[in-house]
N, C-alpha and C positions, 0 to 999 in steps of 0.2 A: 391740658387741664384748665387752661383760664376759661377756653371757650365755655366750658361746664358751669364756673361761677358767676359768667356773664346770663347764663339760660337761669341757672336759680336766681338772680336777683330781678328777672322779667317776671318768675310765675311767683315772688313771694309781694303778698300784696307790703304797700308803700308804707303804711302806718299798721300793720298788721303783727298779728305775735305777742313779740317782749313789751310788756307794759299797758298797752291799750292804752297808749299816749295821746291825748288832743294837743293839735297846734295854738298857741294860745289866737293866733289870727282866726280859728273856725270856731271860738270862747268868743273873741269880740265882735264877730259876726253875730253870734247870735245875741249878744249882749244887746245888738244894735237894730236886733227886730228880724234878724233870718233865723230861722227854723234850722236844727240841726242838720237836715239836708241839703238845704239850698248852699248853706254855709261849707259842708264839706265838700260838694260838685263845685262850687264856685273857685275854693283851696284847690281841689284839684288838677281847674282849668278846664271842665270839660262842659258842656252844652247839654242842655234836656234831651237833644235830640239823639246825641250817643248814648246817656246812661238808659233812655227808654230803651232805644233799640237795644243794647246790651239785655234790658228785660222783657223784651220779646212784648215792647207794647205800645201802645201811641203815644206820641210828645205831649199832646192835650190831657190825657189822665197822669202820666208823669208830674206832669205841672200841678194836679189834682192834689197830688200824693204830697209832694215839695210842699207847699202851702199848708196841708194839713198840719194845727197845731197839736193832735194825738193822733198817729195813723196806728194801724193794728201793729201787733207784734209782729207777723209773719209780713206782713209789706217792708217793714222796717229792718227784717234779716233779709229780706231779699234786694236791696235796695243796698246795704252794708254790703253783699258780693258782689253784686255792680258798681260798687263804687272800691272796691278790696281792702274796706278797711274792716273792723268788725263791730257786730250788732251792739255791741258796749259802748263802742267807741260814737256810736251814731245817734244812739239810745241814752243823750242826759240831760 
């Protein structure tokens, strides 16, 4: 059985679920002039180049996206699964 809650804690995303908590470091991030995205890919540790590829797109319109200070609603939910947190949590 451990093996089991070791696979559910991979496929549940990291700040996902209970609360739709912000890390107060992706609060001061943006406090600080990043955009709620860059701010939570940065928290995360991950590179443009992973979360684009995760969305099946170029690094360069990623980056597009990142920088936009209002990107559309549906970039913004698809962007929040690439990243597994959710569209609330990315969206303030």
């Amino acid at each position: 059985m451990k093996g089991a809650n070791n696979i559910q804690m991979i496929r549940t995303p990291r700040y996902g679920g209970g609360g739709n908590r912000i890390p107060n470091e992706v609060v001061g991030a943006t406090m600080d002039g990043l955009t709620p995205i860059q701010a939570w890919r940065e928290h995360l540790g991950l590179t443009q180049a992973v979360v684009a590829q995760r969305l099946g797109i170029s690094q360069a319109l990623y980056a597009k996206y990142e920088k936009s200070p209002r990107p559309r609603t549906s970039t913004i939910s698809r962007i929040a699964v690439a990243l597994g947190i959710s569209k609330e949590q990315l969206d303030f």
